[in-house]
C-alpha positions as a Markdown table, in Angstrom:
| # | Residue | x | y | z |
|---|---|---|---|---|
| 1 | Unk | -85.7 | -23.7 | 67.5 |
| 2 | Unk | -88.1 | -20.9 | 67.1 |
| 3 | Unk | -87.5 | -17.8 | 65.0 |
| 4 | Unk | -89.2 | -14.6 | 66.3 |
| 5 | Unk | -89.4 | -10.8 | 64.2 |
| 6 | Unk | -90.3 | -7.9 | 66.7 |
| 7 | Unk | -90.9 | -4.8 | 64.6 |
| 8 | Unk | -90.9 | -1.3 | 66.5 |
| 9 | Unk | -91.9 | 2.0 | 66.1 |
| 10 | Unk | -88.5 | 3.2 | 66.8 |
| 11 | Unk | -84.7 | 2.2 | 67.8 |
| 12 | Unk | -85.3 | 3.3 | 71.7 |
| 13 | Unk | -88.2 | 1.2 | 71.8 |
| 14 | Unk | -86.2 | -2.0 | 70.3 |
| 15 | Unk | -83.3 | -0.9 | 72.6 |
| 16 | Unk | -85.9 | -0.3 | 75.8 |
| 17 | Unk | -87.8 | -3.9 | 74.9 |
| 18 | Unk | -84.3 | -5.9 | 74.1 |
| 19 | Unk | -83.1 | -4.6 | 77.3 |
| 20 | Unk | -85.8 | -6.1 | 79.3 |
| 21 | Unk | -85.9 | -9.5 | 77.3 |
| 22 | Unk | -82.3 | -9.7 | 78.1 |
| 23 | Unk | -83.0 | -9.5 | 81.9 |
| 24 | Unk | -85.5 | -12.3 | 81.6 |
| 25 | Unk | -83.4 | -14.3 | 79.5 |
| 26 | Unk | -79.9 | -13.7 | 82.0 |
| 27 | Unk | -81.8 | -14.3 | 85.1 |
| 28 | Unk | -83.6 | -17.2 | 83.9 |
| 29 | Unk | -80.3 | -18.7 | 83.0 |
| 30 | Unk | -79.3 | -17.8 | 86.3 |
| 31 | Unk | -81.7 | -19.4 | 88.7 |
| 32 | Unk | -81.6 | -22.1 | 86.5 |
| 33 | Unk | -77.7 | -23.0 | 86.7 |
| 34 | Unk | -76.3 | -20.1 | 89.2 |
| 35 | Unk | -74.4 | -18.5 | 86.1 |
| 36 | Unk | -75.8 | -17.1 | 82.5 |
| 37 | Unk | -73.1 | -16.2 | 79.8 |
| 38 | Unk | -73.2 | -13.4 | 76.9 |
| 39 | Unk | -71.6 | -12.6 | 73.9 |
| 40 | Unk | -71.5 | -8.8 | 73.5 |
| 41 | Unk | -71.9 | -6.8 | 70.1 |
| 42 | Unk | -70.8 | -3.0 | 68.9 |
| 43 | Unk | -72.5 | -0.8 | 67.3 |
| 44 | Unk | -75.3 | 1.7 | 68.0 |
| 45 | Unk | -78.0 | -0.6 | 68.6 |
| 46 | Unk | -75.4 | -3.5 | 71.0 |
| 47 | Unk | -73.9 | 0.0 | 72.8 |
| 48 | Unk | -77.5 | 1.2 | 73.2 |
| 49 | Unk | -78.7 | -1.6 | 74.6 |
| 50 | Unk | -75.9 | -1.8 | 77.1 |
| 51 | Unk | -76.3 | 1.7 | 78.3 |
| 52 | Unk | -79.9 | 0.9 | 78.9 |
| 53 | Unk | -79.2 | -2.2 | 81.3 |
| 54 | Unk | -76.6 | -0.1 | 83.1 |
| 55 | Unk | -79.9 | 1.9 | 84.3 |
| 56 | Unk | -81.5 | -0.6 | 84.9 |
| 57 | Unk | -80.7 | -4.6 | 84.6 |
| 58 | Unk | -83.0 | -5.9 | 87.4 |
| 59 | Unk | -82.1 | -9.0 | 89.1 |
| 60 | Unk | -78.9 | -10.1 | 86.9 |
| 61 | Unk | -76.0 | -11.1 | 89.4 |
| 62 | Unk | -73.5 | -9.5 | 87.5 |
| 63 | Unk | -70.8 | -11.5 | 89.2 |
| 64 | Unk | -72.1 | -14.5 | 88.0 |
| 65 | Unk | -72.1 | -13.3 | 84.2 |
| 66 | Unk | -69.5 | -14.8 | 81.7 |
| 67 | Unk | -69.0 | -12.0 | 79.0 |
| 68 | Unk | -67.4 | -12.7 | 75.9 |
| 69 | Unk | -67.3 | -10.5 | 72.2 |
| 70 | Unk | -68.5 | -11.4 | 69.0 |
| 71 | Unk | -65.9 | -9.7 | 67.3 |
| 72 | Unk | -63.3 | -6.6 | 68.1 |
| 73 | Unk | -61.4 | -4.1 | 66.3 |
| 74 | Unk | -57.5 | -5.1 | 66.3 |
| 75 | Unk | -56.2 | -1.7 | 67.4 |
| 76 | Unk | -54.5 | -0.5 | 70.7 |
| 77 | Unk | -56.6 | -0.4 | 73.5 |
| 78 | Unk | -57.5 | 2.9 | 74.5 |
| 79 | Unk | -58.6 | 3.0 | 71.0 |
| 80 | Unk | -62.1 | 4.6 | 70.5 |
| 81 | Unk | -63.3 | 2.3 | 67.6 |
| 82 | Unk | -62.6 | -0.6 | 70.9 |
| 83 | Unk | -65.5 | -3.0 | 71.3 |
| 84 | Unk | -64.2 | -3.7 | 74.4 |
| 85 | Unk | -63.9 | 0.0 | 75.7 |
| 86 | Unk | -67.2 | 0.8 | 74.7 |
| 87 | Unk | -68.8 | -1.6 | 76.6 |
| 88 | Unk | -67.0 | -1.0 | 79.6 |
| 89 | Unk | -67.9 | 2.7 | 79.3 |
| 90 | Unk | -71.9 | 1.7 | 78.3 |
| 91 | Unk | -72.0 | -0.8 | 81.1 |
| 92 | Unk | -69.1 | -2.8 | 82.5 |
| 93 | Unk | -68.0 | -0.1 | 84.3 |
| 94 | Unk | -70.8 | 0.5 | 86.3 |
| 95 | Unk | -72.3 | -3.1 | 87.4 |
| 96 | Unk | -70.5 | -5.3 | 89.8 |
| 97 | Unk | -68.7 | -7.6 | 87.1 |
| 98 | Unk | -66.1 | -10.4 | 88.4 |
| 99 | Unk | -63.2 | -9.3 | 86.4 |
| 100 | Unk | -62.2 | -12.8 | 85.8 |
| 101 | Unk | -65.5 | -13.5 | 83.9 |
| 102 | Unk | -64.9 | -10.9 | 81.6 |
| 103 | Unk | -63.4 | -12.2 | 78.3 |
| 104 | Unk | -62.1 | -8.8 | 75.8 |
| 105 | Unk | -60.0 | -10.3 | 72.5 |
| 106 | Unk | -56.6 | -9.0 | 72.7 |
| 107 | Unk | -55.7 | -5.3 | 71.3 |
| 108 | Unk | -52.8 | -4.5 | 69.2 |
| 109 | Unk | -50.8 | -3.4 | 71.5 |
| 110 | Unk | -51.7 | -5.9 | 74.6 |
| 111 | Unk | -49.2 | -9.4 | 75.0 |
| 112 | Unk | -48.9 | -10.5 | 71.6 |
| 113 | Unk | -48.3 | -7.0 | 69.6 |
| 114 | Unk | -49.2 | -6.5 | 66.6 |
| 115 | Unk | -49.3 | -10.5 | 65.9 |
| 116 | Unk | -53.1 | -10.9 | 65.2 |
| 117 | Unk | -53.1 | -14.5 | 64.3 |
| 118 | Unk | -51.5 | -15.0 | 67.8 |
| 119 | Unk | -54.3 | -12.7 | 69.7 |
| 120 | Unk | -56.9 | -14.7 | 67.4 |
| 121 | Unk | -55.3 | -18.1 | 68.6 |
| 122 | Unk | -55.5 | -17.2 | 72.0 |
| 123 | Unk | -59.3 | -16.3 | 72.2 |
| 124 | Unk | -60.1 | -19.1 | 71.0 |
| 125 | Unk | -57.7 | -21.0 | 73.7 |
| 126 | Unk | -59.9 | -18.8 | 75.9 |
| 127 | Unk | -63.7 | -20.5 | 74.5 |
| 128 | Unk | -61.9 | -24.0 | 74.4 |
| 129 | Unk | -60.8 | -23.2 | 78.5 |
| 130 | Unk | -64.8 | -22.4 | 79.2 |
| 131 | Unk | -66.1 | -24.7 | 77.2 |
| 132 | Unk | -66.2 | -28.1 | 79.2 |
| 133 | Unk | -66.5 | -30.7 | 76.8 |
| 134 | Unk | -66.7 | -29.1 | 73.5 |
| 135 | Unk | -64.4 | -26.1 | 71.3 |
| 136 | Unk | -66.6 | -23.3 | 73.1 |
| 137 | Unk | -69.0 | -22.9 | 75.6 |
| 138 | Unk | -72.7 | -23.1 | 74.9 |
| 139 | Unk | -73.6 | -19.2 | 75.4 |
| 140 | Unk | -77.3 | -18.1 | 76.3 |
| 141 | Unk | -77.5 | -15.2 | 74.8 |
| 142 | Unk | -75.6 | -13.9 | 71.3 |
| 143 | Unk | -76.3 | -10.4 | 70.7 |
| 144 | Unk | -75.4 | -8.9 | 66.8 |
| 145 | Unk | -76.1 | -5.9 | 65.0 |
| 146 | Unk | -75.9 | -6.0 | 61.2 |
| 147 | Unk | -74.3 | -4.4 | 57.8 |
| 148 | Unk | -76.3 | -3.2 | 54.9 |
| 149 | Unk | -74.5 | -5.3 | 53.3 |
| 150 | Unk | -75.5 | -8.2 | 55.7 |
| 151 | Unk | -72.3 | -8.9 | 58.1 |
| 152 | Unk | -72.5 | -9.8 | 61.5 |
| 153 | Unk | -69.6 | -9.7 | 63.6 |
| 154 | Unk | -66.3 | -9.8 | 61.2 |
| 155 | Unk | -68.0 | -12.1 | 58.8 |
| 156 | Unk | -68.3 | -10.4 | 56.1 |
| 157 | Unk | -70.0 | -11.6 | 52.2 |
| 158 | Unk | -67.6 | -13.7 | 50.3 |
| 159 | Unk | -64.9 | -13.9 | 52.9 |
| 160 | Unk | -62.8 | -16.6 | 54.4 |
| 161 | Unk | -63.8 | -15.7 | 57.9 |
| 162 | Unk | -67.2 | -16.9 | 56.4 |
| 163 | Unk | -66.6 | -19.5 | 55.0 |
| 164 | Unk | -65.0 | -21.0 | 58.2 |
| 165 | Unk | -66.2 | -24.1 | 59.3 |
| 166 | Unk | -63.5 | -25.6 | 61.8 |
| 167 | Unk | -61.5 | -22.6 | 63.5 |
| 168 | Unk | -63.9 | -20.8 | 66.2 |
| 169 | Unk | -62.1 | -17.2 | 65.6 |
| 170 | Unk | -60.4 | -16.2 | 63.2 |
| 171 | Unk | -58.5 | -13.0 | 62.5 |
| 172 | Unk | -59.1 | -10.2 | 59.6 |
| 173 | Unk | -56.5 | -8.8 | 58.1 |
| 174 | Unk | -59.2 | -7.4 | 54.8 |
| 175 | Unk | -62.3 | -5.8 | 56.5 |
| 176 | Unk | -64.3 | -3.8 | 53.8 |
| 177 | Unk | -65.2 | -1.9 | 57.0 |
| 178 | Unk | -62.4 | 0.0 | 58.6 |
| 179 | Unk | -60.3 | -0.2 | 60.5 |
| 180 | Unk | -59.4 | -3.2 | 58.0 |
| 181 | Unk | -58.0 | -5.8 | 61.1 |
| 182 | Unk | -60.1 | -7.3 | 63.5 |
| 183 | Unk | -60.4 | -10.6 | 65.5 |
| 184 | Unk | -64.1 | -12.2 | 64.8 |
| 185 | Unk | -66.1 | -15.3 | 66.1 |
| 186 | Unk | -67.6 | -18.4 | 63.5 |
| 187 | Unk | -70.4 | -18.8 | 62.7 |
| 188 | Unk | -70.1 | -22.5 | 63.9 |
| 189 | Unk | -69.0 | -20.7 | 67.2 |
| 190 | Unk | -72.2 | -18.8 | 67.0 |
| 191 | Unk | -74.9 | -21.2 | 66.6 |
| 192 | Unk | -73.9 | -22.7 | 69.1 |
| 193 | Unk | -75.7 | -20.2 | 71.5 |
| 194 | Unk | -79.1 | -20.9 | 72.7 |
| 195 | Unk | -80.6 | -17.4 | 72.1 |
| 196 | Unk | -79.2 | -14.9 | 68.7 |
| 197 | Unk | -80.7 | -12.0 | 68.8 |
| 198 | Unk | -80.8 | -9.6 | 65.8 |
| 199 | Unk | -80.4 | -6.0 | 66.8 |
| 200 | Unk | -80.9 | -3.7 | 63.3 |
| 201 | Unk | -82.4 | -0.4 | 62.5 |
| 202 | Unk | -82.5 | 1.9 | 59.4 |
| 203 | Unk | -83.8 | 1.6 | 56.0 |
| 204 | Unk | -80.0 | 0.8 | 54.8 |
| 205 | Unk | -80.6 | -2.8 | 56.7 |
| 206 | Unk | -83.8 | -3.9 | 54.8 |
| 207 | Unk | -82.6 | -5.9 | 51.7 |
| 208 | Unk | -80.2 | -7.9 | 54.8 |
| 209 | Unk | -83.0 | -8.8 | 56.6 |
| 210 | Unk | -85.3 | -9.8 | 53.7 |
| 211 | Unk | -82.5 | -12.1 | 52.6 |
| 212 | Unk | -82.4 | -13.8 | 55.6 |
| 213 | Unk | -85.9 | -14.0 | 56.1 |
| 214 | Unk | -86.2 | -15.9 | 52.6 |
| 215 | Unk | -83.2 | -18.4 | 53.6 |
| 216 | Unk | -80.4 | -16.7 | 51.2 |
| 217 | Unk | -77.3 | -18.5 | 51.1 |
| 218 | Unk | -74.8 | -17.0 | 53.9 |
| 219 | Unk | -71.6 | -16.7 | 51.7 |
| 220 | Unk | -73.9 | -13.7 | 50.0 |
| 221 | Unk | -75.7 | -12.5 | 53.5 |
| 222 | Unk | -73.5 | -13.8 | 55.9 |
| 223 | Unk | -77.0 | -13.2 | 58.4 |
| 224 | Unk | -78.4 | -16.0 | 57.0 |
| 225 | Unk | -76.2 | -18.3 | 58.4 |
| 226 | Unk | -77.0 | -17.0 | 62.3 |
| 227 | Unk | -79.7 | -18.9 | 64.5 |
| 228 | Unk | -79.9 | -20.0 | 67.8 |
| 229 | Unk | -80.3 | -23.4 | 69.0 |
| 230 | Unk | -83.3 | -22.4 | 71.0 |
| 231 | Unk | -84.2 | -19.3 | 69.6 |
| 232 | Unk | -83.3 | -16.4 | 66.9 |
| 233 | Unk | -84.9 | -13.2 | 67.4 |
| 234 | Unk | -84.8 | -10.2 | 65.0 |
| 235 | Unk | -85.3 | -6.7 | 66.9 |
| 236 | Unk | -85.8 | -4.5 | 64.1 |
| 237 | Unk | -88.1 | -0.7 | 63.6 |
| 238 | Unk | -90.5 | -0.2 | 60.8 |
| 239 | Unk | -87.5 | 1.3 | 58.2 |
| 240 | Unk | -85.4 | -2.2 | 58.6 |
| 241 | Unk | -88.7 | -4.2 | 58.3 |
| 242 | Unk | -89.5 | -2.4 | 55.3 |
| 243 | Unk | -88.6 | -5.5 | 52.8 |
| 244 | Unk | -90.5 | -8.3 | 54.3 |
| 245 | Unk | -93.1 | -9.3 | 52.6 |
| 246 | Unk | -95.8 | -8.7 | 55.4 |
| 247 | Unk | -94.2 | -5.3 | 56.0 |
């Protein structure tokens, strides 16, 4: 596995240069098996970089893409704070997806209700369905942004979601983050993925990414516990680079 830090002048540049390494990497994947597989990210920087493939996304057969979320916001669905909604307006909505390939965790007020253990439950019947073989399917490409504070997805510092080591998603019913309920993938569930890719700017991120840089223990930076089996790459501007020790 090889671990790669990109530092920028600004976010549109690590949005504009993601964007294209995501093309590479999704049609790669695709003339090498006929079908590539993402998990999508919120947030400025995992919005940003949607919007910038919906303008251009080169050679990806979008109908052969298997898209799946890192984590969503248990609220109902036309809910702004919506993972899911933002990505369909950034991107889904505008590239020729096959419906069936596209995998959003259940909102609060879709089949199970308000039951959030039971929406958590099935998504992760949803992984073990795609998954041949194993608890969840082997994705190419994990995007995540990042918390000052150093959570990716749900996983939070200190939290049971965490600390997980056998369920592949789990609900939140405690998010130091509002809204306070959400649905998140494991980290067991996310190193599984051939390619992570950090997405973080802003000054506020720095101490996170020098923690995971120096190997800090994920209950305290739950960052540090995020790497692909191929690759991890950190996208990150000058003011989130700030900490490292060759910044």
């Amino acid at each position: 596995m090889t671990t790669e830090t990109l530092v920028f002048d600004d976010k549109q540049t690590l949005v504009d240069t993601a964007a294209r390494r995501f093309v590479d990497l999704i049609g790669a994947a695709q003339r090498a098996r006929g079908v590539a597989s993402v998990v999508l990210t919120g947030g400025s920087n995992g919005i940003a970089i949607l919007a910038s493939l919906a303008d251009d996304s080169g050679d990806i057969d979008w109908s052969k893409v298997d898209i799946y979320w890192g984590d969503d916001r248990f609220v109902p669905t036309g809910d702004p704070e919506r993972n899911y909604g933002q990505a369909r307006d950034a991107l889904l909505d505008h590239v020729p997806v096959d419906p069936a390939r596209v995998h959003p965790m259940a909102p609060s007020d879709g089949e199970f209700g308000d039951d959030i253990e039971a929406a958590a439950a099935d998504y992760a019947a949803t992984l073990l369905a795609n998954a041949g073989a194993d608890v969840s399917p082997q994705f190419d490409l994990h995007l995540l942004g990042m918390g000052g504070e150093g959570h990716i997805n749900s996983l939070f510092p200190h939290s049971a979601a965490t600390a997980e080591t056998q369920k592949t998603v789990v609900a939140v019913e405690d998010s130091p983050k509002p809204p306070p309920r959400r649905i998140t993938l494991t980290l067991p569930v996310v190193n599984r993925s051939k390619a992570v890719w950090f997405l973080v700017a802003g000054e506020d991120k720095a101490q996170a990414v020098a923690a995971a840089h120096a190997g800090a223990d994920p209950a305290d930076w739950p960052c540090a516990g995020a790497h692909g089996t191929e690759e991890t790459v950190w996208f990150l501007d000058h003011a989130a680079a700030s900490a490292l020790p060759d910044a």
